[in-house]
VORO-54915 format. One record per atom (N, C-alpha, C): residue in one letter; z, x, y. Coordinates in steps of 0.02 Angstrom, whole numbers, padded with zeros to 5 digits, always signed. Last residue first. Example, Ala and Ser with C-alpha at 12.3 -4.5 7.8 and 13.67 -1.06 7.14 Angstrom:
2
s+00354+00642-00112 s+00357+00684-00053 s+00394+00645+00002 a+00390+00660-00284 a+00390+00615-00225 a+00390+00660-00165 
# end
This chain:
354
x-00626+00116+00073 x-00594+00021+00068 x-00619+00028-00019 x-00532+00271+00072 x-00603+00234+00092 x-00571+00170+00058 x-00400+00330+00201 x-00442+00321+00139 x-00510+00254+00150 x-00340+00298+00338 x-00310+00288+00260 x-00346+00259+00205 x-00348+00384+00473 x-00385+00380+00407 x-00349+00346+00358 x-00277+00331+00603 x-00256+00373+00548 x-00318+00332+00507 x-00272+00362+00805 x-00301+00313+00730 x-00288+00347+00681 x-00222+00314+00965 x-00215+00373+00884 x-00249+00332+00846 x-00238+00244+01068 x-00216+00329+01083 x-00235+00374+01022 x-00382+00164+01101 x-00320+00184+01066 x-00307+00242+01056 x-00388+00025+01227 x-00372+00087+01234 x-00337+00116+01173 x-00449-00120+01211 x-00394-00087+01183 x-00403-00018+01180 x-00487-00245+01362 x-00519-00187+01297 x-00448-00156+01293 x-00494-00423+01341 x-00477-00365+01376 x-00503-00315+01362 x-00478-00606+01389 x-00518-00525+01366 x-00517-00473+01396 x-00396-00722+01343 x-00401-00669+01396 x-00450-00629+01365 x-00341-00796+01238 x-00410-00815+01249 x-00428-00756+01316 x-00191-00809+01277 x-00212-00828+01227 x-00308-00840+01243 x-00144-00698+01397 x-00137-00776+01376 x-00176-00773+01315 x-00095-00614+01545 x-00109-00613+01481 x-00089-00675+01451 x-00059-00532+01664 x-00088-00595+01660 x-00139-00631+01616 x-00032-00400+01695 x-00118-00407+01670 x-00130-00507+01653 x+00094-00449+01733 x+00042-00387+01758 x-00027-00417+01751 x+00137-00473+01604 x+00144-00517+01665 x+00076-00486+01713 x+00138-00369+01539 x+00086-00433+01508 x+00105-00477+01550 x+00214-00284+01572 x+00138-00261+01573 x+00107-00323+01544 x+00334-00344+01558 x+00310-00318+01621 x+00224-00311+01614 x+00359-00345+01433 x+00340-00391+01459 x+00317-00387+01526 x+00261-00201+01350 x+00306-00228+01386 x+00289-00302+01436 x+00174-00207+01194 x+00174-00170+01255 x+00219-00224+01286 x+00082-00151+01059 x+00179-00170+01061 x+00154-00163+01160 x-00037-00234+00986 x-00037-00202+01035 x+00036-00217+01059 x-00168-00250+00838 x-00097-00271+00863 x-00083-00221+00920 x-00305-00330+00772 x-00258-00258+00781 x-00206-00283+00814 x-00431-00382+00666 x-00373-00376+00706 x-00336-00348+00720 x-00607-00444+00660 x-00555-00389+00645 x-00480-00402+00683 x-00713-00484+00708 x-00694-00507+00617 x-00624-00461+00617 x-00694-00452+00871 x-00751-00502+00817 x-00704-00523+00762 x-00545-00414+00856 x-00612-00376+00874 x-00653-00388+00830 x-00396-00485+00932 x-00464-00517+00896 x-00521-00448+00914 x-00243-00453+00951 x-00284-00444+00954 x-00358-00446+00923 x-00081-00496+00990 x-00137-00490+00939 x-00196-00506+00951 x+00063-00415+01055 x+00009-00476+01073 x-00048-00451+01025 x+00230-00421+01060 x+00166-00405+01018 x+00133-00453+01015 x+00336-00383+01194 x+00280-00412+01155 x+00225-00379+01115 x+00494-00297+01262 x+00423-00295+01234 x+00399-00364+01202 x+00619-00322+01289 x+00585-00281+01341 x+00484-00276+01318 x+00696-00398+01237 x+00703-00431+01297 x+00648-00380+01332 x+00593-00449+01086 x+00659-00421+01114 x+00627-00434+01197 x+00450-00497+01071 x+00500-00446+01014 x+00569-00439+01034 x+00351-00624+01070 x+00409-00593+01092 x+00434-00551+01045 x+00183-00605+01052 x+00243-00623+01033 x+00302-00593+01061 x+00040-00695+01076 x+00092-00658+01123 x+00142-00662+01093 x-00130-00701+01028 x-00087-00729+01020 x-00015-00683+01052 x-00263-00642+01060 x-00265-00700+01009 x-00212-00774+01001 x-00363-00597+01172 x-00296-00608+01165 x-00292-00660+01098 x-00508-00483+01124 x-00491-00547+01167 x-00409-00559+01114 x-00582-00346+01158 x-00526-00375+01109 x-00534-00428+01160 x-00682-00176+01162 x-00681-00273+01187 x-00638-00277+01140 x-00622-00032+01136 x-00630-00069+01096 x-00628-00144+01150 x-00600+00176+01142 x-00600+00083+01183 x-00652+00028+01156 x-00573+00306+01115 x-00609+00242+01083 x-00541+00207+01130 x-00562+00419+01181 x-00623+00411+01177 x-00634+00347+01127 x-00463+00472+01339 x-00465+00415+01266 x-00561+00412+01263 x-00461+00502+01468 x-00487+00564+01414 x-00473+00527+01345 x-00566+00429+01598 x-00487+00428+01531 x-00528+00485+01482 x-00654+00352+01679 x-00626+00417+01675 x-00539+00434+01631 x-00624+00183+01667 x-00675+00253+01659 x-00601+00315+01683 x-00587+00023+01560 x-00579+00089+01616 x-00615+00145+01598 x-00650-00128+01589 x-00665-00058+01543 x-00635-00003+01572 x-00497-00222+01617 x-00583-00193+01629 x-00606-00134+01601 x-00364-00247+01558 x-00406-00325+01585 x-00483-00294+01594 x-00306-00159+01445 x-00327-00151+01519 x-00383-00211+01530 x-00173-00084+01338 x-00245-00143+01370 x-00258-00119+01429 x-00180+00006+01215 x-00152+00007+01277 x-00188-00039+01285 x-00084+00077+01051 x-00132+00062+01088 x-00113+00025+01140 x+00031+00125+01001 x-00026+00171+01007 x-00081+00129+01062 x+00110+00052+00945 x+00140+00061+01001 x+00070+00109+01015 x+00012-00020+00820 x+00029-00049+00882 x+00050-00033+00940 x-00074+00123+00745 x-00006+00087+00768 x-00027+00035+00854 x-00207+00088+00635 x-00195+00067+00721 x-00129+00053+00728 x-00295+00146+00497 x-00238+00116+00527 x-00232+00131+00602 x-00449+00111+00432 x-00428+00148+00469 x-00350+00091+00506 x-00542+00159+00293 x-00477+00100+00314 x-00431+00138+00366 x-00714+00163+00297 x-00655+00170+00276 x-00599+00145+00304 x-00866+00154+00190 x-00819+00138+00237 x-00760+00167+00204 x-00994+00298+00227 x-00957+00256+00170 x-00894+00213+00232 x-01141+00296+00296 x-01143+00251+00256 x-01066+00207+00232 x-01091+00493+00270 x-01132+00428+00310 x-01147+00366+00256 x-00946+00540+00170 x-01010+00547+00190 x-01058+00466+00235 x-00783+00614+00246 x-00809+00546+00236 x-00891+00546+00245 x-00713+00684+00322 x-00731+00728+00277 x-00801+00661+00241 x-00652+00696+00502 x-00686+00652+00427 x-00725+00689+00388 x-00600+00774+00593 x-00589+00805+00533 x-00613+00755+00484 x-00608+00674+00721 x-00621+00723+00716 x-00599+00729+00630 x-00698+00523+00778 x-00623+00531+00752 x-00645+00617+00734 x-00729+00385+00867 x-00742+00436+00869 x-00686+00473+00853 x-00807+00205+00848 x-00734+00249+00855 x-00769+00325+00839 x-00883+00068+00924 x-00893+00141+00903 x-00822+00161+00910 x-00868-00098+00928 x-00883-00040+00928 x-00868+00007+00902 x-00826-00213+00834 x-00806-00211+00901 x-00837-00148+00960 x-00876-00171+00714 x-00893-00246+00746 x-00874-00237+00832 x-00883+00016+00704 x-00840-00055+00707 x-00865-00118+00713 x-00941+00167+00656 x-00946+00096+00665 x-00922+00042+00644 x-00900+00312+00707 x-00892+00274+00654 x-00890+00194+00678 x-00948+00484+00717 x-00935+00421+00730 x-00933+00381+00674 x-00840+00651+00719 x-00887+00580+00679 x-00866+00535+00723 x-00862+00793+00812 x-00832+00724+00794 x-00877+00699+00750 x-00954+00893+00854 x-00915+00908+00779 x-00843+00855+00758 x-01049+00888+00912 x-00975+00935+00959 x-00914+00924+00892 x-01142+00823+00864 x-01183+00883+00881 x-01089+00927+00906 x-01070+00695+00736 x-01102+00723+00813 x-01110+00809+00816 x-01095+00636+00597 x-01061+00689+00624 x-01107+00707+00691 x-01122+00463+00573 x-01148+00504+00577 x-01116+00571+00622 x-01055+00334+00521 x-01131+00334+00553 x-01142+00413+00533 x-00925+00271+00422 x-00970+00296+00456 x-01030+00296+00464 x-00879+00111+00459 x-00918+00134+00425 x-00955+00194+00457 x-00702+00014+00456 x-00751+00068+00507 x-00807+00109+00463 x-00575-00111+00465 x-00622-00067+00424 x-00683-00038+00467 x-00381-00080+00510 x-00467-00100+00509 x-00523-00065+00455 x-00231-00129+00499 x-00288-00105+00480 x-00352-00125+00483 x-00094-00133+00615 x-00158-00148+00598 x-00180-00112+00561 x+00064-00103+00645 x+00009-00073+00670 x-00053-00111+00609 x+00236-00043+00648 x+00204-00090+00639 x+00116-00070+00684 x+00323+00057+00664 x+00280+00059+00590 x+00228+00010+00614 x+00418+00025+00745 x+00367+00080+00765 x+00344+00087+00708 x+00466-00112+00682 x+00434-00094+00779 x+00392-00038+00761 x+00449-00144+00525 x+00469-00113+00574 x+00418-00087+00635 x+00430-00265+00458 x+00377-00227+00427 x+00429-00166+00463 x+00523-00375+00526 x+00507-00347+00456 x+00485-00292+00436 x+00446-00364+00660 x+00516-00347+00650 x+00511-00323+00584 x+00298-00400+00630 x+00311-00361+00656 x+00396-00325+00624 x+00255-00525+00583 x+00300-00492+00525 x+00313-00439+00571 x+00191-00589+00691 x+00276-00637+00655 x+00302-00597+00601 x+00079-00544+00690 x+00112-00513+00753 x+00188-00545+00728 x-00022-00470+00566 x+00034-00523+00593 x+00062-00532+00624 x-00069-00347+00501 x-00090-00392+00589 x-00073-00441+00567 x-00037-00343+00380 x-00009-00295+00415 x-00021-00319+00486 x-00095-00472+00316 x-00013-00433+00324 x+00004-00390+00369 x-00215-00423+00314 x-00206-00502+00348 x-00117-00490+00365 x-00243-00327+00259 x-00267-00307+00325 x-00240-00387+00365 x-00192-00353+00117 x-00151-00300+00174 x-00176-00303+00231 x-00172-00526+00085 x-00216-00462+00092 x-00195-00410+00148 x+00002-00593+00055 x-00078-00594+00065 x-00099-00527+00047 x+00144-00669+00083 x+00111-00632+00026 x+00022-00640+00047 x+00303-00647+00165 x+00234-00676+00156 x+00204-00627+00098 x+00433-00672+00104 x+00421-00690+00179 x+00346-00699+00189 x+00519-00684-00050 x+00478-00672-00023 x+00449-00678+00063 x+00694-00630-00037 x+00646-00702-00034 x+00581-00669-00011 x+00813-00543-00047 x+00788-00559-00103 x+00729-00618-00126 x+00791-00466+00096 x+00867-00501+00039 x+00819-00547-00002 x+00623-00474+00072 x+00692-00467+00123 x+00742-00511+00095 x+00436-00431+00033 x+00505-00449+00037 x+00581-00442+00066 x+00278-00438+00041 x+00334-00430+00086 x+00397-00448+00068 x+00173-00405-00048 x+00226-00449-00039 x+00277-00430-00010 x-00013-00354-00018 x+00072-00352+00011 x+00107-00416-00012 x-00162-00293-00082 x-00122-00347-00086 x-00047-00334-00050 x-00212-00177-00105 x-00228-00202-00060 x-00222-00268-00041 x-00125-00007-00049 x-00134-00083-00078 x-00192-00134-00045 x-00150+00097+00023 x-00160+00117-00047 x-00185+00052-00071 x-00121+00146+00148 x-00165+00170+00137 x-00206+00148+00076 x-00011+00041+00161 x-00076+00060+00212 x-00142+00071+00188 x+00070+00104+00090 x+00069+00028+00066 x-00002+00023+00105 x+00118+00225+00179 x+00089+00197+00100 x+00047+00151+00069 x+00146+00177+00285 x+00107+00220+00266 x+00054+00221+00218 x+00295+00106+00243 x+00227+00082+00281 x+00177+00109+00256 x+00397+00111+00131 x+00361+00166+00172 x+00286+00138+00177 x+00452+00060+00029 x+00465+00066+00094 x+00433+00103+00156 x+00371+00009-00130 x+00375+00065-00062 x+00417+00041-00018 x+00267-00029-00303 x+00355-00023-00247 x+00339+00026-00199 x+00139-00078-00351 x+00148-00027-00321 x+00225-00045-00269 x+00052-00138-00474 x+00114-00169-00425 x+00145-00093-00382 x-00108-00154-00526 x-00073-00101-00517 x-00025-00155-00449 x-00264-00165-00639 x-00200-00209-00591 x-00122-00151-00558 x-00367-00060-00646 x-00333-00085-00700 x-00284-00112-00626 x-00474+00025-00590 x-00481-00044-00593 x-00427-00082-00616 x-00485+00173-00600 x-00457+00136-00668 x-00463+00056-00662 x-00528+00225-00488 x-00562+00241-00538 x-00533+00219-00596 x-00450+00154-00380 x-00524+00149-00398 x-00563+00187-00446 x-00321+00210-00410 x-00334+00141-00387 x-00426+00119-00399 x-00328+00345-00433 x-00297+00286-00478 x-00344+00237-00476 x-00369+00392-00319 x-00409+00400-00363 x-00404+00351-00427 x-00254+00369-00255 x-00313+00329-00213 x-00364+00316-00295 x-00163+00446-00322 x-00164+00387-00349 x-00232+00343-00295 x-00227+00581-00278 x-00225+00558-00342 x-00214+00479-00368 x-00191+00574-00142 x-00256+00567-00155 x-00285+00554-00241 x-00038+00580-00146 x-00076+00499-00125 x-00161+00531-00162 x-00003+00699-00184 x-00031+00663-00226 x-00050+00592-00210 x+00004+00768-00069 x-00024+00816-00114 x-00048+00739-00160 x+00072+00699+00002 x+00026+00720+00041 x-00044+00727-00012 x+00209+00703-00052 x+00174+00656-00052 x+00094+00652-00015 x+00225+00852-00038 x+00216+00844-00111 x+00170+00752-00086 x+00244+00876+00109 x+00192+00904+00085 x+00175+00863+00020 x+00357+00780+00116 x+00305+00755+00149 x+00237+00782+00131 x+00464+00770-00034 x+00468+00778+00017 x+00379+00760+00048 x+00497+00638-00156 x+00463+00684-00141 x+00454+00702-00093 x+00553+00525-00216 x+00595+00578-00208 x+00568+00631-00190 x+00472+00413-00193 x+00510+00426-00120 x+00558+00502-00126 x+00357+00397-00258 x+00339+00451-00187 x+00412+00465-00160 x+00357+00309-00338 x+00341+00367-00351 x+00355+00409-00328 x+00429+00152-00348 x+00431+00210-00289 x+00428+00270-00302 x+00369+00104-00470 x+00405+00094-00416 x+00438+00183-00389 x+00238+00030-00523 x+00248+00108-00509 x+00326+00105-00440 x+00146-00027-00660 x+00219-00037-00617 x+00248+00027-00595 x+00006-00093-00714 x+00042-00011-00696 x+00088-00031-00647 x-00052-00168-00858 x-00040-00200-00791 x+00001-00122-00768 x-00100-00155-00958 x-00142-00231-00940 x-00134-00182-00862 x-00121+00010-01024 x-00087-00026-01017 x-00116-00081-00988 x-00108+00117-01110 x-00191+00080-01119 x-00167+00005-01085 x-00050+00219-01118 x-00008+00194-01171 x-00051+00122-01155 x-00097+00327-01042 x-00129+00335-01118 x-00110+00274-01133 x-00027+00287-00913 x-00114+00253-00920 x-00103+00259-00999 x+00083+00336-00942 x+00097+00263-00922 x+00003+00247-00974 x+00044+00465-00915 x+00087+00464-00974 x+00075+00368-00982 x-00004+00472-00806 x-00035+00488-00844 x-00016+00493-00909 x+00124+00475-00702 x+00062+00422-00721 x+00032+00418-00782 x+00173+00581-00763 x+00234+00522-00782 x+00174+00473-00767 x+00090+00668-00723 x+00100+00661-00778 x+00135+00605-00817 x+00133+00662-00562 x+00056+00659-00607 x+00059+00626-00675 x+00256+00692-00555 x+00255+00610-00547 x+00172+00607-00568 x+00253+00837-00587 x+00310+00769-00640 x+00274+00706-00624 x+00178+00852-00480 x+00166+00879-00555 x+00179+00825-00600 x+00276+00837-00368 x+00233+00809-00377 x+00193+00807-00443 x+00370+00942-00403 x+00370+00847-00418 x+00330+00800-00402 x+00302+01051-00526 x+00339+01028-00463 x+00351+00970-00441 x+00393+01101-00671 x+00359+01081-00638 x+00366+01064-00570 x+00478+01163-00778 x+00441+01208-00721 x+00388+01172-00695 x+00532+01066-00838 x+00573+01085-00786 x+00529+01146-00742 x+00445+00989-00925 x+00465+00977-00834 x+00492+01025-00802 x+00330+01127-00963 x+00382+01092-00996 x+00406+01082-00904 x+00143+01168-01005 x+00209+01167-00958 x+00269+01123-00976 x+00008+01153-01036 x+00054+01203-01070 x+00143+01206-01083 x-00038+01079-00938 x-00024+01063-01005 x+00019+01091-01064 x-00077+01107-00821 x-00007+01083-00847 x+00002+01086-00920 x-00211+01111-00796 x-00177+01196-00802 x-00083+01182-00823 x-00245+00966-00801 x-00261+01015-00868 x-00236+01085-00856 x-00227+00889-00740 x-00173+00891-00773 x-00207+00946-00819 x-00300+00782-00632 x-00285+00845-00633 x-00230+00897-00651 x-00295+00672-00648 x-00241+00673-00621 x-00243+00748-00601 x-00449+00658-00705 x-00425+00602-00656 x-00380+00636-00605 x-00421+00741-00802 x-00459+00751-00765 x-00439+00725-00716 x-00324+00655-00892 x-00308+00749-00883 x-00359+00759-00812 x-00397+00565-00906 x-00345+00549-00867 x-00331+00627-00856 x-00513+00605-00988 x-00522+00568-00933 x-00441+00559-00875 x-00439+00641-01109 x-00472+00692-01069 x-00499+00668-00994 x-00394+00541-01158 x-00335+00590-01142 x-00396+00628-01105 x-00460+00367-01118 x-00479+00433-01135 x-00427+00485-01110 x-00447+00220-01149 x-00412+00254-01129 x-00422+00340-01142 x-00422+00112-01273 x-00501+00143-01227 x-00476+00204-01192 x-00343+00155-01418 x-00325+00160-01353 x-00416+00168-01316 x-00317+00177-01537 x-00389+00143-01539 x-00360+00132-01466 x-00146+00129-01548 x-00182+00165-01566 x-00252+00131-01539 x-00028+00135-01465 x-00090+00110-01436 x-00157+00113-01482 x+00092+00225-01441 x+00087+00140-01440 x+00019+00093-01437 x+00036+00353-01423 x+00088+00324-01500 x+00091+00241-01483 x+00015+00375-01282 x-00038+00341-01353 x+00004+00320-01399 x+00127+00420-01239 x+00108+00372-01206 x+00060+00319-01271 x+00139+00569-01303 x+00180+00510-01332 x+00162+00442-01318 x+00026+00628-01222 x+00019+00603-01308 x+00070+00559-01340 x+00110+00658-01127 x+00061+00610-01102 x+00031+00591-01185 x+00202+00754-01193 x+00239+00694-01138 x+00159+00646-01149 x+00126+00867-01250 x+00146+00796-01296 x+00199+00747-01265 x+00051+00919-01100 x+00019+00872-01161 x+00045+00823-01212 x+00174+00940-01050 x+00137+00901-01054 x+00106+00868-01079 x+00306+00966-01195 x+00258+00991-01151 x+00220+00933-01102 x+00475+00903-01209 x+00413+00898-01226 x+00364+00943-01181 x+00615+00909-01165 x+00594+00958-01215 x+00514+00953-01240 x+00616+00807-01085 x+00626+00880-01068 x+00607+00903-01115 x+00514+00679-01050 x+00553+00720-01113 x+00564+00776-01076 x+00527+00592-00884 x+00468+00639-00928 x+00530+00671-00992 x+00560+00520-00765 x+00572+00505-00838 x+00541+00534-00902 x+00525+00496-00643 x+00476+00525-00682 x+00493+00519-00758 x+00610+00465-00551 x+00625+00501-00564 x+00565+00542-00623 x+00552+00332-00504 x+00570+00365-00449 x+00574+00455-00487 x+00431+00259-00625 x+00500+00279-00604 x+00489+00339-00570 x+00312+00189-00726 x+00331+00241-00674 x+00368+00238-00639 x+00245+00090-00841 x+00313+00112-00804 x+00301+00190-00776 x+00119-00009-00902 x+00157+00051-00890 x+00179+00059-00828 x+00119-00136-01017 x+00135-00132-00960 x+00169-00054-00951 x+00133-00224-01153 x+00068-00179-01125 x+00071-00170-01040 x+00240-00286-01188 x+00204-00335-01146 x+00124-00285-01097 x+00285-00243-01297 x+00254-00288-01320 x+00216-00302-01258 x+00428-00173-01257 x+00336-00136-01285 x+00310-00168-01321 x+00520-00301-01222 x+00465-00261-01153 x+00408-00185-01199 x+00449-00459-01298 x+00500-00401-01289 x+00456-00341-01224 x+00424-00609-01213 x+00378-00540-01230 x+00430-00498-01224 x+00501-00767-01219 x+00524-00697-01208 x+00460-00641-01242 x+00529-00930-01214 x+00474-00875-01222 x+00469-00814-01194 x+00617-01028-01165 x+00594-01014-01239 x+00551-00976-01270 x+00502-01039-01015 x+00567-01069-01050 x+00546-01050-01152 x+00456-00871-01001 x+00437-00945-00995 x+00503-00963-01034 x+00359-00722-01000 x+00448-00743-00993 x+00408-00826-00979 x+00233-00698-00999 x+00282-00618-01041 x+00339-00687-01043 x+00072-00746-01068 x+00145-00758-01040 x+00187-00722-01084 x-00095-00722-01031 x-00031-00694-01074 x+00024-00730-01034 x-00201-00736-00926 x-00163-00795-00984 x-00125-00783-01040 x-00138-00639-00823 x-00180-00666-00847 x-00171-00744-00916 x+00029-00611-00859 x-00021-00594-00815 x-00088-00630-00878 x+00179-00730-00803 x+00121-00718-00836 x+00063-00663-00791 x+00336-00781-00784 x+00291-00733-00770 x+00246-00721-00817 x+00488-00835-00751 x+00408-00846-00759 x+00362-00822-00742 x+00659-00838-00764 x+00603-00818-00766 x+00519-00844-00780 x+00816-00865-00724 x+00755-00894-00727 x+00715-00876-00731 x+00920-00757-00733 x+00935-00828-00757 x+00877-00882-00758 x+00823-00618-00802 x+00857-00657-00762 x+00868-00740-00777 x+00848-00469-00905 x+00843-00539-00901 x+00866-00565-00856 x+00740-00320-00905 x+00816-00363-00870 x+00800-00433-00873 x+00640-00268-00916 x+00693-00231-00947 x+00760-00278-00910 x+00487-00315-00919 x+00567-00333-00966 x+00619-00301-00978 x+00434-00281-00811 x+00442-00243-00867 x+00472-00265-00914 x+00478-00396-00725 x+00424-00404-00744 x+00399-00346-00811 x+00611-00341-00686 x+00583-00409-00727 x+00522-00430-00755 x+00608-00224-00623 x+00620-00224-00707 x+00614-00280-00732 x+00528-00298-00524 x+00472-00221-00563 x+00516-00236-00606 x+00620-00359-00461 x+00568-00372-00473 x+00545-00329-00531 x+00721-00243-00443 x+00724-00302-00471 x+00684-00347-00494 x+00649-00170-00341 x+00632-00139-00404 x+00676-00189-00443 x+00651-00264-00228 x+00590-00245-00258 x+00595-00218-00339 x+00748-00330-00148 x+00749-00343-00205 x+00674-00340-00257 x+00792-00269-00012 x+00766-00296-00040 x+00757-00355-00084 x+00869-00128-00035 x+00910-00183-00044 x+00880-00259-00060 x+00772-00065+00080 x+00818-00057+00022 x+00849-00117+00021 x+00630-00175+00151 x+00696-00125+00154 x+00728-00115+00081 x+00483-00191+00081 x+00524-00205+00079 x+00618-00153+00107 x+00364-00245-00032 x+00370-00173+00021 x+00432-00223+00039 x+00242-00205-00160 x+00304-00237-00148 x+00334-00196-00096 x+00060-00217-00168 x+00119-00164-00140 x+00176-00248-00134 x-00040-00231-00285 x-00017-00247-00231 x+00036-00198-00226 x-00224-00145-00321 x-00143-00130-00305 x-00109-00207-00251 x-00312-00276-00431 x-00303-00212-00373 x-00232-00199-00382 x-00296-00454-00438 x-00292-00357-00472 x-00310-00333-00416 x-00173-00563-00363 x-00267-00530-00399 x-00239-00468-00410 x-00022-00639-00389 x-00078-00589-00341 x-00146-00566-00393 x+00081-00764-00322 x+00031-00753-00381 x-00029-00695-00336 x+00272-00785-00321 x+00204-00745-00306 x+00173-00737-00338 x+00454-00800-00299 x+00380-00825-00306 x+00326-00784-00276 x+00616-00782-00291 x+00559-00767-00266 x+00502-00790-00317 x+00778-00731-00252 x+00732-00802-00300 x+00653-00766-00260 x+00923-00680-00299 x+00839-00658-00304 x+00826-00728-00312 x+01078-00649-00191 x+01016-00697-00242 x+00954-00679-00239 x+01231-00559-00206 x+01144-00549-00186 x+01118-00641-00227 x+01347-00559-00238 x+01347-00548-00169 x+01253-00532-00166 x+01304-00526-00386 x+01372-00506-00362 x+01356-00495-00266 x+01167-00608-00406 x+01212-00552-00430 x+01255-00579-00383 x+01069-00733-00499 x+01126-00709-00462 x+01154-00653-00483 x+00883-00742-00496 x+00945-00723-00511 x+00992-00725-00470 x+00735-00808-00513 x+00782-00824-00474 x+00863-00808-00531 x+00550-00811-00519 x+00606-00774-00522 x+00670-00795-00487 x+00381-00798-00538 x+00449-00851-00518 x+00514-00820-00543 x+00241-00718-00536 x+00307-00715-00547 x+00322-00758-00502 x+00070-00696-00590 x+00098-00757-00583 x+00170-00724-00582 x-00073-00594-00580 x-00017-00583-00601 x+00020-00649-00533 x-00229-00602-00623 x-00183-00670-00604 x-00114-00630-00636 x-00377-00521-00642 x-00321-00542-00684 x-00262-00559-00638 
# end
């Protein structure tokens, strides 16, 4: 399903104009503050009229010249920073209000209680909840109401590091056990990493690029944008098989990675992130290093970042990664477009299965 937005407002010292057509799945709207992400998200909720609008999902049209979808007309659930839950309601009749708009809802209350793992809540009123809890339920309030499309702007950010820890694995669960289209707001790299699999990059209020997260995130021209020490690749890696010293391996196009604590059964893939300042070249295989993944790469492309570094991009077969390293060290190694080297990588992060 074809979510279509054209958009172009004036505020007070800002302009939104922006454009973007994305497939289902999660995309992620990512973006510094200020942005103009959750401007987006209330336009597309209807909760704000702009001086131009166009936006369709699938062959519904919410906004068109002369054509306004009030916003609980346009089957679209909302999730807010704050959770927005009844105080005086329990769980159960927070996530039962969601249905009141739906009746004959596909949408199973016992399937999402499960999903989110909401059933020792139920009893519970917000204020004895924890916030991660709140932001469960404030999902699971959205799903009953049997929605096209899930607008989740920035779930995570009022939540310290344990609580977001606690519930990325719930919305992973989202993401592939509901199928349903999902716009996901963030600032936070990480995130957007682990979860989307669409990016619109946005900045003061213009889109900059829009693709597939593993084509977004190895861009060596969004680097700045995205941010220097955020910036970093995703790959995909299939495990093989838990070694006899209690690593997994895990198979690349480029080769073997060797990662400790995969919980991940043989066979499944998964989405492994590569900061850029993490990884190292070296023009020859080097030996005796206590790094246990090194990766053939050939040079793709050299970008300048500032007067002391480059981000040079990196080809492994079908894959791409990114490497922050100094202009000194790419004089050095006498680095070009088509060189071959191998990528020494210091760190790799799991972010979930593809």
């Amino acid at each position: 399903m074809i979510l279509s937005v054209a958009l172009s407002h004036r505020f007070d010292g800002f302009d939104l104009n922006v454009a973007f057509d994305v497939p289902g799945g999660v995309t992620a709207l990512f973006g510094p503050s200020g942005a103009g992400k959750s401007t987006v998200v209330r336009a597309i909720a209807g909760l704000m009229r702009c001086d131009s609008a166009r936006i369709s999902l699938g062959s519904r049209v919410l906004d068109g010249p002369g054509h306004r979808v009030a916003p609980h007309l346009r089957r679209i659930g909302c999730v807010f920073q704050n959770a927005a839950l009844f105080p005086h309601m329990t769980v159960r009749q927070n996530l039962c209000y969601g249905q009141r708009f739906h009746n004959g809802s596909t949408v199973s209350f016992d399937d999402v209680v499960a999903m989110l793992d909401l059933g020792p809540l139920l009893h519970r009123r917000p204020e004895g909840l924890s916030g991660g809890e709140r932001s469960r339920t404030a999902i699971g309030r959205a799903l009953l109401m049997d929605p096209d499309l899930l607008l989740l702007d920035e779930p995570l950010s009022a939540l310290d590091e344990a609580r977001k820890a606690e519930i990325l694995p719930y919305l992973e669960r989202l993401r592939d056990g509901t199928r349903r289209p999902m716009i996901y707001v963030s600032h936070a790299l990480p995130e957007v990493a682990r979860l989307a699999n669409h990016i619109v990059v946005l900045r003061a209020g213009r889109v900059l690029r829009v693709g597939a997260t593993e084509d977004v995130l190895s861009d060596p021209n969004l680097s700045a944008a995205l941010g220097l020490r955020e910036a970093g690749a995703v790959i995909a890696a299939r495990v093989l098989r838990v070694e006899a010293d209690g690593m997994t391996l895990l198979e690349t196009a480029a080769g073997p990675i060797f990662l400790p604590g995969v919980t991940a059964a043989p066979g499944q893939t998964l989405r492994l992130r590569i900061p850029a300042q993490d990884v190292i070249l070296s023009r020859d295989r080097p030996v005796g290093l206590s790094a246990l993944n090194i990766l053939a790469a050939q040079v793709v492309s050299l970008t300048p970042l500032d007067a002391a570094s480059v981000m040079v991009e990196l080809r492994l077969v079908d894959q791409t990664i990114l490497a922050r390293i100094t202009h000194r060290s790419t004089a050095a190694l006498a680095l070009q477009p088509g060189t071959d080297c191998f990528a020494i990588l210091k760190s790799v992060a799991i972010m979930g299965a593809t």
